[in-house]
TORKE-455447 format. One record per residue: residue in three letters; x, y, z of N, C-alpha, C in turn. Coordinates in steps of 0.2 Angstrom, whole numbers, plus 5000, padded with zeros to 4 digits. Atoms other than C-alpha are relative to their C-alpha. Example, Ala and Ser with C-alpha at 12.3 -4.5 7.8 and 13.67 -1.06 7.14 Angstrom:
! TORKE-455447
ala500449945000506249785039500450065000/ser499649944999506849955036499650055003/
This chain:
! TORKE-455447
unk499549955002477849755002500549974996/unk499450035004479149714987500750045005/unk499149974999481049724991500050094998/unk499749935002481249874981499450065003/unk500349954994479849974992500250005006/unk500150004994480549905008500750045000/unk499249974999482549985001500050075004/unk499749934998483150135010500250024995/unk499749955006483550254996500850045004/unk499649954998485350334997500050075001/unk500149954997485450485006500750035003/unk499449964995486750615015500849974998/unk499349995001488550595015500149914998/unk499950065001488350385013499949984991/unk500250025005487550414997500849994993/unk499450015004489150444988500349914999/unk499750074999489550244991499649984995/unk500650035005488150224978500550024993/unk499449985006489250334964500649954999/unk499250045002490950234968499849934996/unk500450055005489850094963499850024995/unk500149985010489350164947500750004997/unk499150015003491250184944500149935001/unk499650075000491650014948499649964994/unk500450035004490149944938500650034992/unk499749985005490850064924500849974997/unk499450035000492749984928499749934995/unk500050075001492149824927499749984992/unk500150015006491349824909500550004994/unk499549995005493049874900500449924999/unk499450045002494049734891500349985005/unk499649974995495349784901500050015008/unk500549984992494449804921500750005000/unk499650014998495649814932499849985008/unk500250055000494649714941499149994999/unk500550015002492849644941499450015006/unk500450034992491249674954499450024995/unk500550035004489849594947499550035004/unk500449974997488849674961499850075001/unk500149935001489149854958499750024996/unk500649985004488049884943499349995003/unk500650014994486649814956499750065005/unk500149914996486949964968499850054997/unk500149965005486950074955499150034999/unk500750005004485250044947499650005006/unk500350004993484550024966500050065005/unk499949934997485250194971499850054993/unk500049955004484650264954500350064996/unk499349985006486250304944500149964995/unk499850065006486250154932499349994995/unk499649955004485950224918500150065000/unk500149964998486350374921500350064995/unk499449975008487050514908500450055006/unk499649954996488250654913499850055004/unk500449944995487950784926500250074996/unk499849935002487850954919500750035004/unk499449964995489451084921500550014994/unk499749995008490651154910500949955000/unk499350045002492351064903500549985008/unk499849994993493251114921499749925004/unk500450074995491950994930500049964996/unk500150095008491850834916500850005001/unk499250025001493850834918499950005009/unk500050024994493650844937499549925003/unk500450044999492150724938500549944999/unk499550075001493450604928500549985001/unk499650004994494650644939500049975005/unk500250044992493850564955499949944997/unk500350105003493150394944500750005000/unk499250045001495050374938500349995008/unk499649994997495650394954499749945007/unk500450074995494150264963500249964998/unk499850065003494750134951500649995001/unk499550025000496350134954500350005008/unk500150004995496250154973499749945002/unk500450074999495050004972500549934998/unk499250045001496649914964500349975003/unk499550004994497749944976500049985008/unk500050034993496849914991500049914999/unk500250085001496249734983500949974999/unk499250024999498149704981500149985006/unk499850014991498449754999499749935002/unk500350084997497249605004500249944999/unk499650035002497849494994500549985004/unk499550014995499549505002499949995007/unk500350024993498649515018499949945003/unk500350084995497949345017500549964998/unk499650065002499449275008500550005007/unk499649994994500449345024499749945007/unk500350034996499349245035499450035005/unk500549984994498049365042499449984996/unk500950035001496149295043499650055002/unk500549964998495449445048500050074997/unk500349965003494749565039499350075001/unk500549934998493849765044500150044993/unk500049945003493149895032499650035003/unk500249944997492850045041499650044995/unk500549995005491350135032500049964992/unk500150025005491150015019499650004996/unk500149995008489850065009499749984996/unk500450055006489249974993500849935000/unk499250054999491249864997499749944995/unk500350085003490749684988500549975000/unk499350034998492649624993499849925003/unk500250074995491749485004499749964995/unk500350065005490849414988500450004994/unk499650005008492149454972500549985000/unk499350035001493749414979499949935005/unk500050064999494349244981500650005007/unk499949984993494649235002500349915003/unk499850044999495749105010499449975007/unk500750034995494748965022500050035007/unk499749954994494449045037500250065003/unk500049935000494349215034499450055004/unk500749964997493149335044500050074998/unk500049925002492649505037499350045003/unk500749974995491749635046500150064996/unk500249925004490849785036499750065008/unk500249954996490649925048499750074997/unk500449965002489550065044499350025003/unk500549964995487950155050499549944997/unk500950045003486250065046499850004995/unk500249995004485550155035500549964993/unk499850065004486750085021500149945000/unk500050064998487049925028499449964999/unk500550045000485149885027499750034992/unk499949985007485349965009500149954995/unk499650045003486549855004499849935000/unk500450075000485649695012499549984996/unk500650025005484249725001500149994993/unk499750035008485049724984500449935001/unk499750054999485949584991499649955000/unk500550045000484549494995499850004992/unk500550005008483649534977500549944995/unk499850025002485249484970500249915000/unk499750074995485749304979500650005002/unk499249994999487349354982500549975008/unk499650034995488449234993500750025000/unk499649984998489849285002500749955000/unk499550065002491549194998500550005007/unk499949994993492149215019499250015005/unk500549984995491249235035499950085001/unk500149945000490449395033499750015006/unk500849994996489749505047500050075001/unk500249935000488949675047500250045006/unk500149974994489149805062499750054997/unk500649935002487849955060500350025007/unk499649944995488950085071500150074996/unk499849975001489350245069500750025002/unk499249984999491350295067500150055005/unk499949954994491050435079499749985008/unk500250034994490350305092500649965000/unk499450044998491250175101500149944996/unk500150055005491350065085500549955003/unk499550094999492949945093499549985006/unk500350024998491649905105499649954996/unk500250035003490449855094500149954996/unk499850055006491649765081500249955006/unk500250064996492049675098499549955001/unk500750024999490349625101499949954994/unk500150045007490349555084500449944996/unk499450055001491849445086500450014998/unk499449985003493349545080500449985007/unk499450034997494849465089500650064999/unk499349975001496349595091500549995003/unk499350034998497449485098500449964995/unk499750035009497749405078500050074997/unk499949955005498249515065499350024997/unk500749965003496849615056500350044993/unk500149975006496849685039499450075000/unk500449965000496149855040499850064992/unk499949965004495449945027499550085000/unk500549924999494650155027500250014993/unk500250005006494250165008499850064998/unk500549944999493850365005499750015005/unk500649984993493350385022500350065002/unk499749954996494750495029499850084998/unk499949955004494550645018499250045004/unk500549994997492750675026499950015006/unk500049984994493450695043500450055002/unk499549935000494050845051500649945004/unk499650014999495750815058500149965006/unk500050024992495550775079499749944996/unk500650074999494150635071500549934996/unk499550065002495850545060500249995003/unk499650014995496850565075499749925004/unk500650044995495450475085500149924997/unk500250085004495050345073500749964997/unk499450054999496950295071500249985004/unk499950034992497250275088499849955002/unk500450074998495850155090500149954995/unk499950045006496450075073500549955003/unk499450024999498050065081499849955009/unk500250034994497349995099499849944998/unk500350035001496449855089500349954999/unk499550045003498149785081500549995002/unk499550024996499049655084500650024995/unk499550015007500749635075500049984997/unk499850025006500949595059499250034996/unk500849995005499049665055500450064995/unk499849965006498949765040499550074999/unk500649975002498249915034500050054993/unk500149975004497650005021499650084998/unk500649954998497050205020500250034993/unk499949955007496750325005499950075005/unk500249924998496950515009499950024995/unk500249965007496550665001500850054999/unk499649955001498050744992500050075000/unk499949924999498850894995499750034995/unk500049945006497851044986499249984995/unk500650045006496350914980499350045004/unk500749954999495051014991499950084998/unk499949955003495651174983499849994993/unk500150015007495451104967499449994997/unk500650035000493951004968499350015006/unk500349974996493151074983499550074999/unk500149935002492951254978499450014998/unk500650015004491551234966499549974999/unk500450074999490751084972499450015000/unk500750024998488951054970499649995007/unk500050024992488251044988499549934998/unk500550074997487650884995500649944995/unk499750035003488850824982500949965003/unk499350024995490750734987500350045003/unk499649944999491650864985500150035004/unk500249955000490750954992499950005011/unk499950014993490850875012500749975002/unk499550024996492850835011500250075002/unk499749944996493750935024500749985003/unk499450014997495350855028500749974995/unk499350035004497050825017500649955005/unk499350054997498650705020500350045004/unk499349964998499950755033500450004995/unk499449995004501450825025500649965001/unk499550055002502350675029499349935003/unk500450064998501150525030500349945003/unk499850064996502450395033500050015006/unk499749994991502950485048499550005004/unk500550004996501350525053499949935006/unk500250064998500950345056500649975004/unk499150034993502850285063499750055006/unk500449974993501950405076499649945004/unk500450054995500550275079500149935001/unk499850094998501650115078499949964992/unk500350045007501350095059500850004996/unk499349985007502850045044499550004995/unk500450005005502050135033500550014991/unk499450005006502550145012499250064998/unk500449965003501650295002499950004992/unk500050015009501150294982499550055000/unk500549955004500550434972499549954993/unk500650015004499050404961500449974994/unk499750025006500150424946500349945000/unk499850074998501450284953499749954998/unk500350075001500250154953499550004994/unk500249995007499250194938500549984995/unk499450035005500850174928500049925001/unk499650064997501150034936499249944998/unk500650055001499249964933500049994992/unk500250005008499549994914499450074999/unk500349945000498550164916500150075000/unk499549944999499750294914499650085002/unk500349935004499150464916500250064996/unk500049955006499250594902500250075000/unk500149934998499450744912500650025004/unk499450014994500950814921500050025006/unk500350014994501150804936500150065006/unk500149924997500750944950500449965007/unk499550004994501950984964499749945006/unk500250034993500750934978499949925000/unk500250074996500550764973500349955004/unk499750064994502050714983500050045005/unk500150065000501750624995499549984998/unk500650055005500650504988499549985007/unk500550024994498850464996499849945001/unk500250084997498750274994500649975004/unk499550004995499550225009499949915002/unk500150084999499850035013500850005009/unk499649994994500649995032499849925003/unk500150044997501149865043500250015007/unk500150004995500849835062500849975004/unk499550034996502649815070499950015009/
């Protein structure tokens, strides 16, 4: 049996990981990228989006679709910054919670002595293996998978698998929150916050105020849209000074300027607070 018979095809609510991947493929061809994952046109073609044309849907939806790619590129920016600072700061250890099609462990350049753990359910972890294999794709740190479910005892398991939370930790939830109801973010920063020592870091994207009224509504079923169910608290920072975090908030727009990305449109009440959220473990 070849590789490409033995792939798990994308499926249910992970499949989306396969799209963010087409958007980053798509990033990373411009002049311009804002950055580069030579791995994500891979996923793409192996989840059967590369080439892909437009989805039917009138002008409304083609300005929303372009909405959400502008909004993964520039998300993908800002967490990679976060890192960045992470490992300049001195932490070696690195989690991405539902990671997905992630290739962070293979495109950025990781200081010696780095440990990264992709957490995620099986199905796409043994997805991502398999393009991974076909590709040769070597990992620029000590990579290690966990195949859990974030509604199990995942710190169990990332223990298991050698996460130390007695050193600092670099967390990052990428698009993940936005698909959980409300008790299940509670939960999962609780245990974020149990894992972390001081000085770890973390990095979360939520969903702005008013984005699932806007982009929800009309969603295509099975599609993203169309399974987010939770927006920002109305004060994010505080939220987190709740579970022990110094957090800072940035709207979309903010860092898009700031990336050389302006955007063109003005801007709606709800987007303050901002949903790219960056915090440290005092």
């Amino acid at each position: 049996m070849t590789d490409e018979q033995e792939r798990v095809q994308p499926s249910g609510v992970w499949a989306t990981a396969v799209g963010v991947a087409r958007v980053r493929a798509l990033e990373s061809e411009r002049a311009d990228a804002l950055f580069r994952d030579p791995l994500a046109r891979a996923f793409a073609i192996a989840g059967g989006l590369w080439p892909s044309s437009p989805a039917p849907g009138d002008e409304a939806a083609r300005r929303r679709r372009q909405a959400v790619s502008f909004s993964i590129v520039i998300r993908t920016k800002f967490l990679d910054d976060l890192l960045r600072q992470a490992s300049a700061s001195g932490v070696r250890q690195v989690v991405l919670l539902g990671a997905g099609m992630d290739s962070r462990a293979f495109r950025m350049d990781w200081p010696e002595g780095t440990r990264l753990f992709e957490v995620d359910t099986a199905a796409p972890l043994d997805f991502k293996e398999s393009v991974l294999r076909q590709e040769g794709a070597a990992a620029r740190c000590e990579r290690t998978t966990v195949a859990v479910d974030l509604r199990e005892d995942w710190p169990g398991a990332l223990a298991a698998a050698g996460h130390d939370p007695a050193v600092p930790t670099a967390w990052i939830a990428e698009g993940l929150l936005i698909y959980l109801p409300a008790d299940a973010v509670e939960l999962l920063t609780a245990r974020i916050g149990a894992q972390s020592a001081t000085g770890s870091r973390m990095g979360l994207t939520l969903g702005s105020r008013g984005v699932i009224e806007r982009f929800g509504a009309d969603a295509a079923p099975g599609s993203a849209a169309s399974m987010w169910v939770s927006e920002m608290p109305d004060d994010p920072v505080g939220w987190l000074a709740g579970h022990g975090w110094e957090a800072d908030s940035r709207t979309l727009r903010e860092c898009a300027a700031a990336y050389g990305r302006p955007l063109n449109t003005p801007p709606r009440r709800e987007e303050r607070p901002g949903g790219l959220i960056s915090a440290v473990r005092r």
